[in-house]
C-alpha positions as a Markdown table, in Angstrom:
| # | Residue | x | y | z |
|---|---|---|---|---|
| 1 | Unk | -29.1 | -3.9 | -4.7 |
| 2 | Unk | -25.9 | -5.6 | -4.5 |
| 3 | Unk | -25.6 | -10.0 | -3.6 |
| 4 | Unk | -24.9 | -10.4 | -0.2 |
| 5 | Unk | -23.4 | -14.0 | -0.9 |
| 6 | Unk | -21.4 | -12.4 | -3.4 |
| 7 | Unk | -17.5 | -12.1 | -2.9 |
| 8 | Unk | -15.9 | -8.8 | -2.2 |
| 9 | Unk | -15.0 | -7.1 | -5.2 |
| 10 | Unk | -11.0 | -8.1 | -4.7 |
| 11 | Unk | -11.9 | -11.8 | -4.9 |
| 12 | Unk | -11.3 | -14.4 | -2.4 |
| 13 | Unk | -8.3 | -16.3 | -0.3 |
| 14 | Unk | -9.2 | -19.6 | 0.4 |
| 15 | Unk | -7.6 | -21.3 | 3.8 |
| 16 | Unk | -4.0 | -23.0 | 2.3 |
| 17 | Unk | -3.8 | -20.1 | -0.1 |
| 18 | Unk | -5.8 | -21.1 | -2.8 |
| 19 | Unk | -7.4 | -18.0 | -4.7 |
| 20 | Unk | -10.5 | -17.5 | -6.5 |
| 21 | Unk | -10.5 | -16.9 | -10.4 |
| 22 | Unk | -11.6 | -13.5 | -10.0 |
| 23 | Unk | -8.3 | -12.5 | -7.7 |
| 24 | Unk | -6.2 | -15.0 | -9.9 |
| 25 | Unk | -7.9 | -12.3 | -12.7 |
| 26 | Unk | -6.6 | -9.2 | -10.8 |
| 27 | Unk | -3.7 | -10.8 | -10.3 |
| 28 | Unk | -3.1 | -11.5 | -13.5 |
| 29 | Unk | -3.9 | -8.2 | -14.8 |
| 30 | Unk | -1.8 | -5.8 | -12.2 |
| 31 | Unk | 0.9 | -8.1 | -13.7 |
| 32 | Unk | 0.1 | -6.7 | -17.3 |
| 33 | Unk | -0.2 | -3.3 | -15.7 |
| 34 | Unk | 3.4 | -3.6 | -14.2 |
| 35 | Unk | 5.4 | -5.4 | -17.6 |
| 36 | Unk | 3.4 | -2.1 | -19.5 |
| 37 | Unk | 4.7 | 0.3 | -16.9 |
| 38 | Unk | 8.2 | -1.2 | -17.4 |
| 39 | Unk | 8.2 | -1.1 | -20.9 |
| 40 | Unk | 7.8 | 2.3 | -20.5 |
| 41 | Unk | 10.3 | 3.2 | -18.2 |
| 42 | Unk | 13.0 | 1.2 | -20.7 |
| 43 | Unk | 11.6 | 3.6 | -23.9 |
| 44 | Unk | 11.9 | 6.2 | -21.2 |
| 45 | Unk | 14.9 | 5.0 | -20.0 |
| 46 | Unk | 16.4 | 4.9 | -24.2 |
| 47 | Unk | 15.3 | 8.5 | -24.6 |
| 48 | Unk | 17.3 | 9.9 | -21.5 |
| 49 | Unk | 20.3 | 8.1 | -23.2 |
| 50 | Unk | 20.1 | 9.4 | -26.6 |
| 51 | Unk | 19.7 | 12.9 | -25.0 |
| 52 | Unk | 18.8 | 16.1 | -27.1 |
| 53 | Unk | 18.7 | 15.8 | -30.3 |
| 54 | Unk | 19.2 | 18.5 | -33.2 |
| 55 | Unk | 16.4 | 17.9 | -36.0 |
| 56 | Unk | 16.8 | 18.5 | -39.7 |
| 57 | Unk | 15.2 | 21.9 | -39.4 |
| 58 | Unk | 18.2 | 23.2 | -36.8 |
| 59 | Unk | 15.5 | 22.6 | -33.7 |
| 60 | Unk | 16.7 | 21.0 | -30.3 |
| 61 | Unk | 14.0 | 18.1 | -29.4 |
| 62 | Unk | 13.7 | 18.1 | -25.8 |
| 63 | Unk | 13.9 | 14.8 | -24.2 |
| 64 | Unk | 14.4 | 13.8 | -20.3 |
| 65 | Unk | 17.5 | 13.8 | -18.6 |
| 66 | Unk | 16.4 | 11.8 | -15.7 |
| 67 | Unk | 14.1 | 9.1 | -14.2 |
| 68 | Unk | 14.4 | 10.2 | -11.1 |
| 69 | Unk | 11.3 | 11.4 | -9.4 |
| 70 | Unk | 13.0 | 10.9 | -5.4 |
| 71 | Unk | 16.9 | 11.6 | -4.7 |
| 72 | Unk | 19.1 | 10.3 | -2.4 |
| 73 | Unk | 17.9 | 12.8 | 0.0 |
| 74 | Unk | 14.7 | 11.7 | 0.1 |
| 75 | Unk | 13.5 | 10.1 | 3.8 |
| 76 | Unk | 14.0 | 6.2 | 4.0 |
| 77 | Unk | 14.0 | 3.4 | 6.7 |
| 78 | Unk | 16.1 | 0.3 | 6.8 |
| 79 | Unk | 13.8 | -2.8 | 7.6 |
| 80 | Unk | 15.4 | -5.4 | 9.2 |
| 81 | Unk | 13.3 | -8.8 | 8.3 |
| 82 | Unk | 13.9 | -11.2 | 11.1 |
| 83 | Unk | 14.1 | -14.9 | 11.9 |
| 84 | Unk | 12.0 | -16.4 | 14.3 |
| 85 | Unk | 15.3 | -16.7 | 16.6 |
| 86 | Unk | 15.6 | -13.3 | 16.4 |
| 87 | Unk | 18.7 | -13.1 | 13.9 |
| 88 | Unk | 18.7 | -10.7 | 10.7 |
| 89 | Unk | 17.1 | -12.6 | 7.3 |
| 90 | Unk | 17.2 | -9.7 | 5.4 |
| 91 | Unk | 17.5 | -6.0 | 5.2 |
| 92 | Unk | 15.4 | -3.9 | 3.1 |
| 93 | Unk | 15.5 | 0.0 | 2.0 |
| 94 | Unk | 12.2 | 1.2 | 2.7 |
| 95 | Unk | 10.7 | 5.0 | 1.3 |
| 96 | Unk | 9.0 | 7.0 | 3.8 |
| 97 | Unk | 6.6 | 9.3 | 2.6 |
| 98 | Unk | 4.4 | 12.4 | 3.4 |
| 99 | Unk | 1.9 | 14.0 | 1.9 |
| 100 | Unk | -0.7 | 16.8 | 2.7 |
| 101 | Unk | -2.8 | 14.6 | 5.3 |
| 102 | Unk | -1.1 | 11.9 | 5.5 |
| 103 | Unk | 2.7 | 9.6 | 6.3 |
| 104 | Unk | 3.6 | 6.4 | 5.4 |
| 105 | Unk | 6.2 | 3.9 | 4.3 |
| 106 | Unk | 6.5 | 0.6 | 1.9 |
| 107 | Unk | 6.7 | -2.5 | 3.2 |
| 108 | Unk | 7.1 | -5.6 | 0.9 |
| 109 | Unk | 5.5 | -8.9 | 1.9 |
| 110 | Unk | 8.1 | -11.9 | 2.1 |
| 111 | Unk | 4.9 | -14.3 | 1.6 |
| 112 | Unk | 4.2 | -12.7 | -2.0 |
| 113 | Unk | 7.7 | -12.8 | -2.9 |
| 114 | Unk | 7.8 | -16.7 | -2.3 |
| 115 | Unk | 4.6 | -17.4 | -4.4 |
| 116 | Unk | 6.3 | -15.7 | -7.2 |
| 117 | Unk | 5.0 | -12.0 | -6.9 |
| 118 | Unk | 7.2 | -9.6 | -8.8 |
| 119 | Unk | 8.8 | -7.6 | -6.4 |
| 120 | Unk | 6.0 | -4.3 | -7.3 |
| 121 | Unk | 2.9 | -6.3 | -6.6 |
| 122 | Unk | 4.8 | -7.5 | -2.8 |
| 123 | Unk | 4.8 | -3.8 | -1.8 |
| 124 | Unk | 2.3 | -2.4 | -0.1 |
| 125 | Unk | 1.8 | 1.2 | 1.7 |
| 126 | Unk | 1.8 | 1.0 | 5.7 |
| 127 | Unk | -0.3 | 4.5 | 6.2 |
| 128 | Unk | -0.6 | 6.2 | 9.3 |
| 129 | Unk | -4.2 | 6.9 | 9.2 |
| 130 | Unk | -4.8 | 2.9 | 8.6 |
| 131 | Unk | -2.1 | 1.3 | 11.0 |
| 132 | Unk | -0.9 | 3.6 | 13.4 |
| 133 | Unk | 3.0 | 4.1 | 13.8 |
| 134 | Unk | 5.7 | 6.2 | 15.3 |
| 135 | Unk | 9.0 | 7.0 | 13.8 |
| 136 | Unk | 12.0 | 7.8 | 16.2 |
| 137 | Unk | 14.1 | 10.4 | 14.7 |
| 138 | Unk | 17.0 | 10.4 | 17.0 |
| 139 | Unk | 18.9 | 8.1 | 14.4 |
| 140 | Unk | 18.1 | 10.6 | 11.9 |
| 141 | Unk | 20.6 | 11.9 | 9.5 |
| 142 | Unk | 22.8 | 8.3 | 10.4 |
| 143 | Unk | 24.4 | 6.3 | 7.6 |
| 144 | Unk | 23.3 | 2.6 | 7.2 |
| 145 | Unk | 25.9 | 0.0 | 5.3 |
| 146 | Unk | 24.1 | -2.4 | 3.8 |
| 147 | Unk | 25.6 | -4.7 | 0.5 |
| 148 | Unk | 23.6 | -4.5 | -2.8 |
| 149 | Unk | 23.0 | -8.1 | -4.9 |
| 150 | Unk | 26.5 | -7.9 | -6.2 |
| 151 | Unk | 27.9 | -7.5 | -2.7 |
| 152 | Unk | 29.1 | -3.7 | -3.2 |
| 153 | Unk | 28.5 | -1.7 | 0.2 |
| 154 | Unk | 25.7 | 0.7 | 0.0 |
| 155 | Unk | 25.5 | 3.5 | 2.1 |
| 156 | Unk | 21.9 | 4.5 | 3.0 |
| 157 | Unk | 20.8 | 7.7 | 5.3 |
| 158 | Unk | 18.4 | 6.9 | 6.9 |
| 159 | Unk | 15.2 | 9.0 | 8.4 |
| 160 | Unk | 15.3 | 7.4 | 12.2 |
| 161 | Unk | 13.7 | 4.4 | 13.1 |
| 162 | Unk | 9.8 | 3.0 | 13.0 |
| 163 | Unk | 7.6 | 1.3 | 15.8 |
| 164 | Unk | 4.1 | 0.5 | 14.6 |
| 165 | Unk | 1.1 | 0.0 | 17.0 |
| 166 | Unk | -0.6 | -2.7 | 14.9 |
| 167 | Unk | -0.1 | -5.7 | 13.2 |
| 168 | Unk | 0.5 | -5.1 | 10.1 |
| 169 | Unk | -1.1 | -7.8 | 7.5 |
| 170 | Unk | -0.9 | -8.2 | 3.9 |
| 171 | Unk | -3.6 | -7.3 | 1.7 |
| 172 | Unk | -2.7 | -9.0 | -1.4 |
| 173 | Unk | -1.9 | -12.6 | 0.0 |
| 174 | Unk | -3.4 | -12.2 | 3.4 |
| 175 | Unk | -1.1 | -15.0 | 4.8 |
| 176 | Unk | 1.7 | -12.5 | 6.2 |
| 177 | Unk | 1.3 | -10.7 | 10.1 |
| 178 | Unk | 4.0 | -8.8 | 11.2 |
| 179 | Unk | 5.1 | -6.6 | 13.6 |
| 180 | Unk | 7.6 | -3.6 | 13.4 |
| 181 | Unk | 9.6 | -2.3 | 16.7 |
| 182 | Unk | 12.8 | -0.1 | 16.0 |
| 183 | Unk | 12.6 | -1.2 | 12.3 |
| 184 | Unk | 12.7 | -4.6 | 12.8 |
| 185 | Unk | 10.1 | -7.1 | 11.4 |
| 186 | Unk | 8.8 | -10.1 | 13.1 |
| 187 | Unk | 6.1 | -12.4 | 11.5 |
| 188 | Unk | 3.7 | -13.1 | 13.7 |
């Protein structure tokens, strides 16, 4: 029989933002998860570089040619994070997703990033069968400039536009309300 006073298995967010040590735990080791994941992806990443390979007995080793998993055709959003006077903070690419009974998209909470989040553990999933949302496909197929850090355009297609019923609140800092209409986001 489980402790009614105990807290819910993903730890606890104290008003101000303090955290329990069993979420500072989690925390902690998603971090670990993510620096392991990325190590991976730079072995991965030498291996695609050094190519094939002949080996002393005349065999080709196989290794990947690419990291890849979603092209540039793949659906995606532009998010346009606002101000509270309505002006553009900043823009953000955004995945959209399907799959067999579900849609969604990423969202990544400003809130996290500011408390010193790496940029994976910010993200979260907005799904359609949790917070309902609509996307407007009559921008569909329309080009997006945006700049990149280095202040080179980037040109991204996008999939339409996204209006969600719901505030939308983040589960990993719980701080962060927003609400999306035509792809822009306003804290609440």
């Amino acid at each position: 029989m489980s402790n009614p006073k105990a807290p819910p298995a993903g730890g606890v967010l104290f008003r101000g933002g303090t955290t329990s040590a069993r979420h500072d735990k989690q925390r902690h080791l998603a971090r670990e998860a993510q620096a392991a994941g990325e190590r991976q992806v730079a072995k991965q990443r030498q291996a695609v570089a050094a190519g094939d390979a002949i080996t002393d007995g005349g065999f080709v080793a196989s290794r990947l040619h690419s990291l890849n998993m979603m092209d540039r055709g793949h659906p995606q959003l532009v998010l346009y994070y606002l101000n509270a006077d309505g002006t553009t903070k900043q823009e953000c690419v955004s995945e959209f997703f399907a799959t067999a009974d579900d849609t969604g998209f990423t969202l990544v909470c400003p809130r996290c990033l500011e408390r010193g989040e790496t940029h994976g553990l910010a993200q979260m999933k907005v799904m359609n069968s949790n917070r309902k949302f609509h996307l407007d496909t009559r921008l569909a197929g329309t080009f997006v400039e945006l700049r990149d850090p280095d202040g080179k355009p980037l040109h991204v297609k996008i999939c339409g536009t996204v209006t969600c019923d719901e505030t939308i609140k983040c589960d990993s800092c719980g701080l962060w309300h927003a609400t999306i209409i035509d792809s822009k986001v306003r804290s609440a």
